[in-house]
C-alpha positions in Angstrom: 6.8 -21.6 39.4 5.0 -19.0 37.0 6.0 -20.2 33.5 7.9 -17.1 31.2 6.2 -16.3 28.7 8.1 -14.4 25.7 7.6 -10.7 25.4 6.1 -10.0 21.9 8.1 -9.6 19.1 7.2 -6.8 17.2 8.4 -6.1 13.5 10.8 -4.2 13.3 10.6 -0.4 11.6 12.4 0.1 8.7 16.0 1.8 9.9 16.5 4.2 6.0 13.7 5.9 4.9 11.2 4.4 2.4 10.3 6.4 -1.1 7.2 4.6 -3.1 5.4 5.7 -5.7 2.3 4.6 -7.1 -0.3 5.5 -10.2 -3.7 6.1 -8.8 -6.8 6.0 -10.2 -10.0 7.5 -8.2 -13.8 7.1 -8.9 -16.2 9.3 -6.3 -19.2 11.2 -6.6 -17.3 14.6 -7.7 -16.1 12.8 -10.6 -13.1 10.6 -11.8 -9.5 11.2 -12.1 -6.0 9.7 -12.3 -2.5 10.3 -11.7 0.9 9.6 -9.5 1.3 9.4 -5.8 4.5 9.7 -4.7 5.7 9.3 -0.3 8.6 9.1 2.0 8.0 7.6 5.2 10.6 7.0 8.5 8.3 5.0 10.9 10.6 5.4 13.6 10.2 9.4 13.8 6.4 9.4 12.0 8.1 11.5 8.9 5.8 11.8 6.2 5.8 13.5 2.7 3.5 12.4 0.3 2.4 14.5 -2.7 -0.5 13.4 -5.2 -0.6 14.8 -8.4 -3.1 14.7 -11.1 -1.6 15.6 -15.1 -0.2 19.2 -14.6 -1.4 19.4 -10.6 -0.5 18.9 -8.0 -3.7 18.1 -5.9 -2.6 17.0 -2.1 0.5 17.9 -0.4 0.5 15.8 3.0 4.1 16.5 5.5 5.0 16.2 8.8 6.4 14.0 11.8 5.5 12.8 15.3 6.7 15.7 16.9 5.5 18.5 15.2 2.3 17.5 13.8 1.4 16.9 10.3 0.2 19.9 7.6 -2.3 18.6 5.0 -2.7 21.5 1.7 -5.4 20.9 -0.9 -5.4 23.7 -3.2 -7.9 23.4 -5.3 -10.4 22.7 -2.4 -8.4 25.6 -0.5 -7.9 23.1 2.7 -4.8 23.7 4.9 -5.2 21.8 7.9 -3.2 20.8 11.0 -3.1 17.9 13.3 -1.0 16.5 16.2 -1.8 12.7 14.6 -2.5 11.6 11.2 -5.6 10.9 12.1 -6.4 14.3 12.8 -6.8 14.7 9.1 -9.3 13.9 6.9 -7.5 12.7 4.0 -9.6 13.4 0.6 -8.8 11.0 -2.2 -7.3 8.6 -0.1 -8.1 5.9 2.6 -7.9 7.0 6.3 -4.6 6.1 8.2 -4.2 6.9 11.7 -0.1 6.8 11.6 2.7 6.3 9.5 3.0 2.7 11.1 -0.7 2.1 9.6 0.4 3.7 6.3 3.1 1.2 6.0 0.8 -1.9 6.6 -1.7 -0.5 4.5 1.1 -0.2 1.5 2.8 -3.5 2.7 0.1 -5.9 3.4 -3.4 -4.4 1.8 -4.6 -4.1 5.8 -7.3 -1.9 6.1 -11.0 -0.8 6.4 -12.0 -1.6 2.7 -8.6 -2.4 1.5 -8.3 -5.2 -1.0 -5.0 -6.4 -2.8 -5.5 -7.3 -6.3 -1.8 -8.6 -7.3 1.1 -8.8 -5.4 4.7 -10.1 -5.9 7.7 -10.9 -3.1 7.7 -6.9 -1.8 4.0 -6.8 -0.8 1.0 -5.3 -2.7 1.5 -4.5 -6.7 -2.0 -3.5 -6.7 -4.5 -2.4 -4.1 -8.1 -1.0 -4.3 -9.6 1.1 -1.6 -13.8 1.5 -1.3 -15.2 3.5 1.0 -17.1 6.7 1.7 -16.6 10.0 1.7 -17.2 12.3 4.1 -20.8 13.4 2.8 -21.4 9.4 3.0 -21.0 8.8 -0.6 -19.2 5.9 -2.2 -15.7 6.1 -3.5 -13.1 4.2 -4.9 -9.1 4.5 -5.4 -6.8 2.4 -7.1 -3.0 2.2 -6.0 -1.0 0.3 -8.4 3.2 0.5 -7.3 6.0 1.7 -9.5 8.5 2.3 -7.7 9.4 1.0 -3.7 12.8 1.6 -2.2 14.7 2.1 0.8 15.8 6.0 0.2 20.0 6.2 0.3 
């Protein structure tokens, strides 16, 4: 007799939407900068808005789903891009994510390439640091630190 094993259990995706926002702080070889990062995710369609300002700018604007594709805007570098996958993006300021799912175990546990969490409390991550490169093969750093995480009404 074969012996059953179990399938998997896989976490389950947060049913409402989630809203975060986070202060950010970024250190790279075209200079230095902070500000507020603000997202809403719904892993179960791939739904993504997330909008990074700097004081009196708004410097990314990143939206889309699964279905459509995803639109990434970065005025001041005149980039408007599109991509089937998140991962079709190169994402300037910000760690690389492949999907929404990734997104939301990079904000929830600190998993990533070059993700480290630097405080945390019962939700997950209070304060995450990213280093990396940048597409020219420079190093660059962001801090995440989280104001606000709820799931949207």
């Amino acid at each position: 007799m074969i012996p059953q094993v179990p399938p998997a259990v896989a976490e389950p995706a947060p049913a409402a939407p989630l809203r975060a926002q986070y202060g950010w702080g970024y250190a790279g070889p075209d200079g230095e900068g902070v500000g507020t990062l603000s997202l809403l995710m719904e892993v179960a369609s791939g739904r993504l808005i997330i909008e990074l300002h700097a004081p009196g700018e708004r410097l990314l604007l990143l939206e889309g789903d699964r279905a459509s594709g995803y639109r990434l805007q970065v005025p001041r570098q005149k980039v408007d891009q599109r991509a089937a996958t998140l991962g079709g993006l190169q994402l300037p300021f910000l760690p690389q994510v492949t999907s929404v799912e990734a997104l939301l175990r990079l904000l929830t546990t600190g998993e990533g390439a070059g993700m480290s969490v630097q405080k945390k409390d019962a939700q997950g991550p209070l304060k995450l640091h990213w280093k990396g490169k940048d597409p020219r093969g420079k190093d660059e750093q962001v801090w995440l630190d989280r104001k606000r995480w709820e799931a949207a009404r």
